[in-house]
DONUSE-791381 format. One line per 5 residues: their letters; for each residue x, y, z of C-alpha. Coordinates in nm, 4 decimals. Example, Ala and Ser with C-alpha at 12.3 -4.5 7.8 and 13.67 -1.06 7.14 Angstrom:
BEGIN
AS> 1.2300 -0.4500 0.7800; 1.3670 -0.1060 0.7140
REM end
This chain:
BEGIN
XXXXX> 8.1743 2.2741 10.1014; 7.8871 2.2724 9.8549; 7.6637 2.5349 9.7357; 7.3847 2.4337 9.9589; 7.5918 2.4160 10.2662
XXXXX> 7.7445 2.8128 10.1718; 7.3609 2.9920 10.1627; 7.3133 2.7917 10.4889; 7.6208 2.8992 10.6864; 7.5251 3.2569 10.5065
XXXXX> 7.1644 3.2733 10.6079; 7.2862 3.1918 10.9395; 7.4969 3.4507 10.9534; 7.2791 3.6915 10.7907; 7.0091 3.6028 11.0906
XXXXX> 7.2785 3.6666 11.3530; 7.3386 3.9600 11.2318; 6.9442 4.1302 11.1977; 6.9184 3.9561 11.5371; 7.2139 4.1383 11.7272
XXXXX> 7.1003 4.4857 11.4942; 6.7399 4.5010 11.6582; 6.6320 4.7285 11.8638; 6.3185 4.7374 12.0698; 6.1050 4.9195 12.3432
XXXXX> 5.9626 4.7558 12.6485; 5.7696 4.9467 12.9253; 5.9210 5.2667 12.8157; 6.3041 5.1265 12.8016; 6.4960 5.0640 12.4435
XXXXX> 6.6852 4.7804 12.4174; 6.9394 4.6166 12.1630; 6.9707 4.2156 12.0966; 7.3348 4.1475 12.2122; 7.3177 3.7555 12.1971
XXXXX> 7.0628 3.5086 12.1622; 6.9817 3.5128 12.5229; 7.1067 3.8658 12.6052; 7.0529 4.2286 12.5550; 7.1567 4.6028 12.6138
XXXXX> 7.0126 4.8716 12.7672; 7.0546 5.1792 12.4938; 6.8923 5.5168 12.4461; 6.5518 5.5816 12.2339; 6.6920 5.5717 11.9226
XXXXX> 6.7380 5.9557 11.8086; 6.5095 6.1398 11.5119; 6.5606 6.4266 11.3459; 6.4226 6.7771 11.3599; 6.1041 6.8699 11.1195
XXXXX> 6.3336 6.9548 10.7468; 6.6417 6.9482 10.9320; 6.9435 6.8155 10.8923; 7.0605 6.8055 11.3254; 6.9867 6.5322 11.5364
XXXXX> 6.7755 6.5071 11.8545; 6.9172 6.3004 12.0873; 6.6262 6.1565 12.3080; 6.7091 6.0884 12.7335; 6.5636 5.8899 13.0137
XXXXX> 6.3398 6.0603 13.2355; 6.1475 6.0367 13.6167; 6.2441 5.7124 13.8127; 6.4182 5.4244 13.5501; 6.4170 5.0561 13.7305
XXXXX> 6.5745 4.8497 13.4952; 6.4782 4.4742 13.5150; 6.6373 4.1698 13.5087; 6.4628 4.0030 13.1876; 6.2878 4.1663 12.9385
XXXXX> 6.0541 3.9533 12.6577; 6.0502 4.0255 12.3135; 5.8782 3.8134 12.0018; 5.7967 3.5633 12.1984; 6.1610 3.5247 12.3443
XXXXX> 6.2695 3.6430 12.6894; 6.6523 3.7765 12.7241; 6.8921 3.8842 13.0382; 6.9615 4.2574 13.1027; 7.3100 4.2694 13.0799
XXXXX> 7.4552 4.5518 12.9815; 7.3589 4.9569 12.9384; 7.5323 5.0943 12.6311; 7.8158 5.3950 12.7001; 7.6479 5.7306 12.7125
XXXXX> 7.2867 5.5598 12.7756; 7.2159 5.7873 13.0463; 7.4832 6.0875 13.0485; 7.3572 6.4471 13.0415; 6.9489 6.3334 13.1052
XXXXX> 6.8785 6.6840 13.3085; 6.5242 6.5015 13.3737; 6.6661 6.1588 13.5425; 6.5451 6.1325 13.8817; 6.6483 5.7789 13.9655
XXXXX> 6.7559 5.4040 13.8267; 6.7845 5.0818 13.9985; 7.0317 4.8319 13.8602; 6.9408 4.4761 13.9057; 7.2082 4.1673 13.9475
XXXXX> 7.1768 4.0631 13.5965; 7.3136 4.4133 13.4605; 7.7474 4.3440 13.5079; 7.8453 4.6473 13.2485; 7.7453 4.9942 13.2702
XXXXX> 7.9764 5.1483 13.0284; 8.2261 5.4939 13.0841; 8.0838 5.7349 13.3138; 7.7253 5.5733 13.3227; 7.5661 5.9273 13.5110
XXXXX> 7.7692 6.1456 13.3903; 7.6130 6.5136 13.3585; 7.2923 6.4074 13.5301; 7.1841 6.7085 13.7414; 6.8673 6.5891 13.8991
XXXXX> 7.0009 6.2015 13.9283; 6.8987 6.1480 14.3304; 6.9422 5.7880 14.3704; 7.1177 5.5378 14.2452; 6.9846 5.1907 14.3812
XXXXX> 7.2052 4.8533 14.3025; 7.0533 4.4870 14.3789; 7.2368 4.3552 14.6628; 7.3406 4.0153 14.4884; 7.4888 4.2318 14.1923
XXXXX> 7.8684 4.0620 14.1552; 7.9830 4.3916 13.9966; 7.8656 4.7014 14.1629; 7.7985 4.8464 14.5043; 7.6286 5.1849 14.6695
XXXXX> 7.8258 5.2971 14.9380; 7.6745 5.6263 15.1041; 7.4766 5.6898 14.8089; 7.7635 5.6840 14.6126; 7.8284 5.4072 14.2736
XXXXX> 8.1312 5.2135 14.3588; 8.2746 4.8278 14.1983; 8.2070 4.5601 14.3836; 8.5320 4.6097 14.5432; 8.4876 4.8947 14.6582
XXXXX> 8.8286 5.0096 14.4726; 8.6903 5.2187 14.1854; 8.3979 5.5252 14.2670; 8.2230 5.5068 13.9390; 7.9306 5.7633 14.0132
XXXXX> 7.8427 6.0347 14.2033; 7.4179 6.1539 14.1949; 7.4103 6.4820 14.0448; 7.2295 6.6239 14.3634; 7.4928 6.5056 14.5827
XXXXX> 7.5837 6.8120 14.8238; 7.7886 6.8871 15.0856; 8.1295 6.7051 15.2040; 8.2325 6.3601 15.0415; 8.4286 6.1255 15.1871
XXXXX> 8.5492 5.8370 15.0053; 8.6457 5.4824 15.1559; 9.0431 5.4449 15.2104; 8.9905 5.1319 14.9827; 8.9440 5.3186 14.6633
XXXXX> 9.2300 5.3535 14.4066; 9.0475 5.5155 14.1138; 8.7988 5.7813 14.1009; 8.6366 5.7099 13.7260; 8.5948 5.9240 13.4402
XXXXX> 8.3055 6.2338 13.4972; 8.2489 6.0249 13.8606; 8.1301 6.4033 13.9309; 8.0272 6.5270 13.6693; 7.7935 6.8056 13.7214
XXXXX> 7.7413 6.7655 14.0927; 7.7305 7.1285 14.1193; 7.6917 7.1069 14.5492; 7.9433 6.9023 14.6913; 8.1370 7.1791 14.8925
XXXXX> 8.4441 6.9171 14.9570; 8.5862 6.5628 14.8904; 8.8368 6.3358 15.1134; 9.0438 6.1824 14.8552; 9.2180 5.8775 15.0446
XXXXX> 9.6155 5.8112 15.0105; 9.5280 5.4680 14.8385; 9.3959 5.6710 14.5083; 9.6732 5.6853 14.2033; 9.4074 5.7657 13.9609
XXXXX> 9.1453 6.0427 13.8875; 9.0140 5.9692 13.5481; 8.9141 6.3037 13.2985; 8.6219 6.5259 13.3886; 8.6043 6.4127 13.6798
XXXXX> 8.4917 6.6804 13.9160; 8.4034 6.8853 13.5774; 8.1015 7.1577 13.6674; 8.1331 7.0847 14.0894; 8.0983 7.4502 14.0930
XXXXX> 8.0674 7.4709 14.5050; 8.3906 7.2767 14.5974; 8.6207 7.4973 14.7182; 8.9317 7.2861 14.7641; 9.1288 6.9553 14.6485
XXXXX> 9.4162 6.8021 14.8058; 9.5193 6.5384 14.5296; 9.7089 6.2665 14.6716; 10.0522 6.1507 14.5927; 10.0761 5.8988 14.3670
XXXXX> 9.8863 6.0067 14.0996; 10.1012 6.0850 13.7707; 9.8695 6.3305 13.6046; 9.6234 6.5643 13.5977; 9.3863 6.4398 13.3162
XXXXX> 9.1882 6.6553 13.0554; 8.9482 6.9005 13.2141; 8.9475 6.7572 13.5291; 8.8293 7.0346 13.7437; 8.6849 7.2448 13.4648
XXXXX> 8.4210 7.4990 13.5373; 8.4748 7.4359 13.9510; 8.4629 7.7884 14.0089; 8.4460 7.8046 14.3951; 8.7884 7.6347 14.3703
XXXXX> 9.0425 7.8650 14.5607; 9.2901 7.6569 14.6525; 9.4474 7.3149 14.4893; 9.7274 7.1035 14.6340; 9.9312 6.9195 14.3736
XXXXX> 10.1709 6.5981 14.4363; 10.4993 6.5972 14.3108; 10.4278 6.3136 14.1638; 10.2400 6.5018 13.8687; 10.4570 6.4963 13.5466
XXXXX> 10.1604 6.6703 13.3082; 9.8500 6.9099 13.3474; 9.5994 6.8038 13.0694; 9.3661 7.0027 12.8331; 9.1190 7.2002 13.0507
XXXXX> 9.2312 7.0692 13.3411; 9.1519 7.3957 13.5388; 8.9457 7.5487 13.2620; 8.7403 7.8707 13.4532; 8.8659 7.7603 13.8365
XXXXX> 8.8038 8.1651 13.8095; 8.8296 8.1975 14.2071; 9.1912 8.0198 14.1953; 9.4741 8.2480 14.2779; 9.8016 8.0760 14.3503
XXXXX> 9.8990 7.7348 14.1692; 10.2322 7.5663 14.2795; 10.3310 7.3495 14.0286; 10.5460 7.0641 14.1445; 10.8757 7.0771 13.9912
XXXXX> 10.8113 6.6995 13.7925; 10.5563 6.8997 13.5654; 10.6966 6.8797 13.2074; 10.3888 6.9608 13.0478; 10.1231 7.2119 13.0557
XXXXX> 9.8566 7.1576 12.7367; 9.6086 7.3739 12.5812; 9.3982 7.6037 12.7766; 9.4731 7.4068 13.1186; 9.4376 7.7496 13.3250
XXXXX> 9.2391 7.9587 13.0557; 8.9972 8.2002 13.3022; 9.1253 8.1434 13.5989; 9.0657 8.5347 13.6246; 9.1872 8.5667 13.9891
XXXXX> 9.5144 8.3844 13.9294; 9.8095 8.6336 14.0185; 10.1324 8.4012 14.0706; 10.2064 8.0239 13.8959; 10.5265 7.8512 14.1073
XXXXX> 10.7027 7.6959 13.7620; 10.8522 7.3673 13.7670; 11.1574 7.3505 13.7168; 11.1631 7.0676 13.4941; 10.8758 7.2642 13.2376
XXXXX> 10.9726 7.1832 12.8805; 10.6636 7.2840 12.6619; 10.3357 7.4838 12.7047; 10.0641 7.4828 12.4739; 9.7810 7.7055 12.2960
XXXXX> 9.6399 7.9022 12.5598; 9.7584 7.7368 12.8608; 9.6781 8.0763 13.0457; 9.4370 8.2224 12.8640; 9.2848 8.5588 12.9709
XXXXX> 9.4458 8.4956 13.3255; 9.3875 8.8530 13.3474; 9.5403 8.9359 13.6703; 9.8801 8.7485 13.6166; 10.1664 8.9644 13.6541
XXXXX> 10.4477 8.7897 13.5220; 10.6119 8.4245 13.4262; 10.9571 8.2617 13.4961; 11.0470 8.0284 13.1893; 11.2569 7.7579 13.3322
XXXXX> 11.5596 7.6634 13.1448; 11.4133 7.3318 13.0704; 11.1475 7.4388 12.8653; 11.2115 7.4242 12.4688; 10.8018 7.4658 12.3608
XXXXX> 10.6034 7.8041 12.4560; 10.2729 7.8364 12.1962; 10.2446 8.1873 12.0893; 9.9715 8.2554 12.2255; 10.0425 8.0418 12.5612
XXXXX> 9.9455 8.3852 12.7401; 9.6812 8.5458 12.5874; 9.4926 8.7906 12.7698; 9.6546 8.7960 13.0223; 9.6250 9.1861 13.0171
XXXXX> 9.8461 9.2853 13.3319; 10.1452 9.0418 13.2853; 10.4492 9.2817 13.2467; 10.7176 9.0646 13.2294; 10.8224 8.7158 13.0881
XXXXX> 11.1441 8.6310 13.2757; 11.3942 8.3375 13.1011; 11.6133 8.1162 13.3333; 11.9934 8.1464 13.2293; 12.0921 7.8239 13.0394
XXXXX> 11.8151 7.7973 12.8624; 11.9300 7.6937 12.4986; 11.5697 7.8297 12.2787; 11.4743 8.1259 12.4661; 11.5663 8.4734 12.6049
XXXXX> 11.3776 8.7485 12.7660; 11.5115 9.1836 12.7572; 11.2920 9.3742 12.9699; 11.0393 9.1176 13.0438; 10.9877 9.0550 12.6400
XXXXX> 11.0324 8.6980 12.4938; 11.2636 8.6563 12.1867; 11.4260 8.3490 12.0716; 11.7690 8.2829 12.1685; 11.9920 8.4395 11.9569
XXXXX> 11.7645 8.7264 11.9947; 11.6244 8.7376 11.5741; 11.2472 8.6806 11.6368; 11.0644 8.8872 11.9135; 10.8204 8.6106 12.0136
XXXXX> 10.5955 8.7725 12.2950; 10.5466 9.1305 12.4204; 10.3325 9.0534 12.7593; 10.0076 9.2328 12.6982; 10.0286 9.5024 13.0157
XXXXX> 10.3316 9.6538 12.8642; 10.2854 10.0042 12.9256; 10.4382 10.3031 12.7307; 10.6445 10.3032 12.5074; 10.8180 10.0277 12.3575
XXXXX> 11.1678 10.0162 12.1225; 11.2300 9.6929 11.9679; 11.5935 9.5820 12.0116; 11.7965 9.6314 11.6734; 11.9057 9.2511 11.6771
XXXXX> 11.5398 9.1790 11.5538; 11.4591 9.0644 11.2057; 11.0891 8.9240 11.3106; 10.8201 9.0337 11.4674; 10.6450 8.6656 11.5308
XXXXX> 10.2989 8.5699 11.4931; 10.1172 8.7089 11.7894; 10.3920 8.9135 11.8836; 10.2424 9.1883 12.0061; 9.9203 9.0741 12.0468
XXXXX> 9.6552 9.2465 12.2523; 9.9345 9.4967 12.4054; 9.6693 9.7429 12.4518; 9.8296 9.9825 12.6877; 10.1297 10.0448 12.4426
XXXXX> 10.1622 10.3703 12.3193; 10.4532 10.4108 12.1025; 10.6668 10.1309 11.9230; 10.9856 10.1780 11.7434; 11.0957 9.9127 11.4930
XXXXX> 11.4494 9.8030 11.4140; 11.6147 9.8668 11.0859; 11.6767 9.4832 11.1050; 11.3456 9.3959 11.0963; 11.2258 9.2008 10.7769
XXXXX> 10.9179 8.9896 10.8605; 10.6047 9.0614 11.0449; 10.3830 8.7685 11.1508; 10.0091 8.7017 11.1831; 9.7900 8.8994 11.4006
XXXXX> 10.1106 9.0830 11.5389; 9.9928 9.3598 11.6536; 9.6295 9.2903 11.6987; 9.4250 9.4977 11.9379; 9.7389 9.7252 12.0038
XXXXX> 9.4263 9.9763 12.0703; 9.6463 10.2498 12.1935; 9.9123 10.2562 11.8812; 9.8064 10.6268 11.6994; 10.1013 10.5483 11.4572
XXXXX> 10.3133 10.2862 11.2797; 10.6963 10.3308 11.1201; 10.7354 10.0547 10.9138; 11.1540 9.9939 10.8641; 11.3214 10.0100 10.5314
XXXXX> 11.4350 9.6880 10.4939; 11.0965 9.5130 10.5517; 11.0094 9.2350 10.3000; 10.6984 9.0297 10.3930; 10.3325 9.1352 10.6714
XXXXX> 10.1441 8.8211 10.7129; 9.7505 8.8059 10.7661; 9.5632 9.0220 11.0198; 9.8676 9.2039 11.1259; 9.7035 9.5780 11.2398
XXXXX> 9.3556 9.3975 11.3072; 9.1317 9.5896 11.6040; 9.3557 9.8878 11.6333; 9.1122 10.1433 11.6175; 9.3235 10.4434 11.6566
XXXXX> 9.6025 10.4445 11.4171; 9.5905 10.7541 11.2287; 9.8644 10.6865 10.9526; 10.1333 10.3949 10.8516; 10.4648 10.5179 10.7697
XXXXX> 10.6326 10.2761 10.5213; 11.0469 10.3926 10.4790; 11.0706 10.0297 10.2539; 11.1672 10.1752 9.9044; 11.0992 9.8312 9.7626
XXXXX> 10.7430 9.7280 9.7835; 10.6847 9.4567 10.0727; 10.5090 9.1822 10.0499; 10.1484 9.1569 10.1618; 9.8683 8.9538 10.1650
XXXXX> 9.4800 9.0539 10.1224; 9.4115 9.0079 10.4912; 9.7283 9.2339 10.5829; 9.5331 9.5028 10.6308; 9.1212 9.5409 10.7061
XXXXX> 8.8934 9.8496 10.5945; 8.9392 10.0501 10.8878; 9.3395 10.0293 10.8136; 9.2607 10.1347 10.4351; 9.0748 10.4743 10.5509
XXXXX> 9.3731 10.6321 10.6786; 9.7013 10.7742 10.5025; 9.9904 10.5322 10.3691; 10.2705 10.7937 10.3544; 10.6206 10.6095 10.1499
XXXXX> 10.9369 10.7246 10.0231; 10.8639 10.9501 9.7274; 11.0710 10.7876 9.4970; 10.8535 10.5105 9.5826; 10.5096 10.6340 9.5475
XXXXX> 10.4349 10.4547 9.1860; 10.5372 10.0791 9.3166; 10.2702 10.1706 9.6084; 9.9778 10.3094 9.4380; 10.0024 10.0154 9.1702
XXXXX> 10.0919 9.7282 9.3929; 9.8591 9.4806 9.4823; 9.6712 9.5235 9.7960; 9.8473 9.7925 9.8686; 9.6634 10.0791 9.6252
XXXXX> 9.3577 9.9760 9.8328; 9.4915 10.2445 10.0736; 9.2384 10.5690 10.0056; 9.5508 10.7974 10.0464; 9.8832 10.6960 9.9568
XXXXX> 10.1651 10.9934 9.9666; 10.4982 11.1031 10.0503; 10.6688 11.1064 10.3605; 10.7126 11.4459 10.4642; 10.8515 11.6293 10.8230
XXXXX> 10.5217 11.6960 10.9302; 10.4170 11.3504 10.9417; 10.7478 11.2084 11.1655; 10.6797 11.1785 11.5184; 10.9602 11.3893 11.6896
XXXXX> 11.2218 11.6348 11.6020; 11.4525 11.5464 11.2530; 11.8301 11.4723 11.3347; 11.7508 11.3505 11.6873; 11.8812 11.0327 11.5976
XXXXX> 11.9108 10.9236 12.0040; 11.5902 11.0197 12.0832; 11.6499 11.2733 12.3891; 11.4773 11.5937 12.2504; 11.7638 11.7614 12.0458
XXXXX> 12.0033 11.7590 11.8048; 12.3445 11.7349 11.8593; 12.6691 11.6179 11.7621; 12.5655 11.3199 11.9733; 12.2951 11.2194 11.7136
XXXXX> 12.6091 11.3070 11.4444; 12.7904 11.0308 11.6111; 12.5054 10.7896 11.6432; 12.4076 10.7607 11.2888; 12.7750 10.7267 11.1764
XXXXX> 12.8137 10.4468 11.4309; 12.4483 10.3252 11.2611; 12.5700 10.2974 10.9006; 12.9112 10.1203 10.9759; 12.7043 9.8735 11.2071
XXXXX> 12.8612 9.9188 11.5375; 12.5611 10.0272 11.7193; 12.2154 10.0158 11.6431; 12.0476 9.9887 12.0514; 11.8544 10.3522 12.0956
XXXXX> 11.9155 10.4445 11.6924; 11.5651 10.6192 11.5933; 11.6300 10.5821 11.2423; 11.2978 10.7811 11.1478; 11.4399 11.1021 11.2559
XXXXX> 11.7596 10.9953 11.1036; 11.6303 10.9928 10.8013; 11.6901 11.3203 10.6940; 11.5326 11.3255 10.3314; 11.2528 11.0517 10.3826
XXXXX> 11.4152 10.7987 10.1092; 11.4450 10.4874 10.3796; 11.8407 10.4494 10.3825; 12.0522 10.5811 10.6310; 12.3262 10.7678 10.4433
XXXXX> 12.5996 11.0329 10.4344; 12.3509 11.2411 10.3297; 12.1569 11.2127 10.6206; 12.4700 11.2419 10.8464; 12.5357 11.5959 10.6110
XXXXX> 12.1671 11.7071 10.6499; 12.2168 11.6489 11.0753; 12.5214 11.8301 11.0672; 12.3980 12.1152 10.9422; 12.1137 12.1177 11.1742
XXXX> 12.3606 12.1421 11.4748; 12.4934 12.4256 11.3359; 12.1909 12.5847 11.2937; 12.1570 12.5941 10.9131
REM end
């Protein structure tokens, strides 16, 4: 090919190019040049705030009758097409007419259009159809749109499969919709902001419940499920905050982030029995939920899968399952090292079982109405934001064998009045362990200690850093099993302590006889003598 015939084939490519780039305004409507006979309906292209950096994105507003041809220098072209998004959340749209020529209106074409009353398709159009008011293909097999001011009860023809992406989004009256047998699809968003409908009956047949789905209905009080549903997406009931009961069918294997978060009024989730994972914040401040079965199927539960929920008491595990394990309504892994969830409406007091060498992240998280928590001498680790807004906790005995508190661990627990640390060798902390309010009140350590403290990074930022001492132990020295005196019971209990063949109801704080963190012989000596009175 020669030189000449290159910068042709180039130019014309070049022109092809500018040609399909340009975009114009007729009559009020922006258009882009899709071919050399065709173009695309498309938003007013968007400008930017006076000196800022955001955009503005420009909508259609009033009436919008989109015509068949349109004429532009000096060349007329066929209306199409209207680009994705042209017309989604345009609060001022009142109406738009679709003529034959447009065959492509792009994902959720109304989505998000409050004031959208009409939608008006040209009889002869071989692609789309208004049936009731109501955007439907040709077919009659796919509901595409629904006008935002759509109220009342919908029924849709028996001959639809698939109800689109956003078909409903933000028809905040419709009270109720007939979904027919036929339909084995609702597409994401799809009845996202109906805030009157009350109920859903999803037929069988469709496999999922897609990403926020029925988010922000929150009239919703009741939702039949198929057991044909293997997954509950992202959002999917985001703020349904009227919804109390959800029966999950048992082919549910997957629950995914924030799916339920505020449903306030939920008190009781049916679990499937074939659950295997549940993600961030699947239940999020579903505040009146009392409790939750883990099935033994499940082998995934985010840490913070229930937070919020301030009046769960109990987390329940299903024998057989081969990652998790519940005591007393409190979550630990399966061999029974890593306490993994404390429900928040724990009440009381609290002692943490002596198999446990982690606390986990979130691990007591937002346990508000706990009073009193004693920690294992197992326990090594303490994970981020563990005991976050534990807003009752006055006081905290740190075990002597701790190594390592991770970020934001005693965050928003406004009325600790002292840490106890027994650890003779300086843990582990980072500068985020601890937050001001933590700093302002007394770090009392071993005293044989009290140099690695005051010197040790992060942890001299205490104002107040000084020995343990009786007067700062909560309860009576030498009651080593925690039942209000000493006696040759508590004798027995710390022996059976140091040669490891019982820890379970050990309060190793008042065991402790001369505040250096080990359980010793001189400890058992010191109790001794306090039964007999010396």
């Amino acid at each position: 090919m020669t030189k000449a015939r290159i910068l042709t084939a180039l130019i014309a490519i070049l022109t092809f190019m500018s040609s399909e780039a340009t975009t114009f305004e007729a009559d009020g409507i922006w258009y882009t040049i899709t071919s050399e006979q065709t173009v695309c309906l498309v938003i007013e292209p968007s400008g930017s705030g006076s000196g800022a950096s955001f955009v503005i994105r420009k909508t259609y507003e009033g009436d919008i009758v989109i015509p068949e041809t349109v004429t532009y220098g000096g060349t007329t072209y066929t209306v199409t097409a209207v680009e994705d998004g042209t017309f989604k959340e345009s609060p001022k749209l009142t109406s738009v007419f679709i003529p034959a020529t447009v065959t492509a209106l792009g994902e959720s074409p109304f989505s998000a259009c409050s004031k959208l009353n009409t939608i008006t398709v040209a009889p002869e159009n071989p692609a789309y159809t208004i049936v009731d008011g109501v955007l439907y293909d040709k077919a009659v097999t796919t509901l595409l749109a629904c006008p935002g001011t759509k109220a009342g009860a919908i029924a849709i023809p028996s001959t639809v499969t698939t109800i689109a992406t956003a078909a409903f989004h933000g028809c905040a009256s419709i009270t109720s919709v007939d979904i027919p047998q036929a339909v084995n699809e609702i597409g994401a968003r799809a009845f996202y902001g109906c805030k009157k409908l009350t109920s859903v009956v999803v037929p069988e047949g469709v496999p999922c419940v897609k990403d926020s789905v029925f988010y922000s209905c929150s009239s919703m009080t009741s939702v039949t499920l198929p057991q044909t549903i293997t997954s509950i997406g992202v959002n999917a009931f985001y703020h349904c905050n009227l919804l109390k009961t959800v029966t999950l069918p048992d082919a549910v294997e997957e629950i995914h982030e924030r799916a339920f978060n505020l449903c306030y009024s939920m008190t009781t989730v049916t679990t499937p029995a074939n659950l295997k994972r549940i993600d961030y914040r699947a239940f999020d401040n579903c505040s009146k939920l009392k409790g939750f079965n883990i099935p033994a199927s499940l082998t995934l539960l985010d840490s913070l899968a229930f937070c919020g929920c301030s009046e769960m008491r109990r987390i329940d595990v299903a024998e057989g399952n081969a990652v998790y394990s519940s005591i007393d309504g409190v979550l630990f892994n399966k061999d029974m090292t890593t306490l993994l969830c404390c429900p928040a409406g724990k009440i009381g007091d609290y002692v943490v079982p002596e198999s446990v060498t982690t606390i986990g992240d979130y691990g007591f998280y937002y346990c508000r109405l706990l009073q009193s928590l004693t920690l294992p001498l197992s326990l090594k680790a303490i994970g981020n934001h563990a005991f976050r807004f534990c807003s009752a906790l006055k006081t905290i005995a740190l075990p002597p064998n701790l190594e390592t508190i991770a970020h934001d661990a005693f965050s928003q627990c406004p009325n600790i009045k002292s840490f106890l640390c027994y650890a003779p060798s300086v843990p582990d902390i980072v500068s985020s362990t601890f937050n001001a309010n933590n700093y302002n009140v007394p770090l009392y350590v071993p005293y044989a200690a009290l140099d690695g403290y005051q010197n040790a990074t992060y942890w001299r930022n205490f104002a107040n850093i000084l020995p343990i001492s009786s007067e700062v132990v909560a309860g009576i020295l030498g009651d080593a099993n925690g039942d209000g005196e000493v006696t040759i019971t508590d004798v027995t209990v710390t022996v059976n302590a140091i040669i490891k063949q019982e820890h379970n109801q050990f309060k190793w704080q008042l065991a402790d006889m001369n505040f250096d963190g080990a359980i010793t012989i001189a400890d058992i000596t010191c109790i001794v003598s306090a039964v007999m009175g010396e």
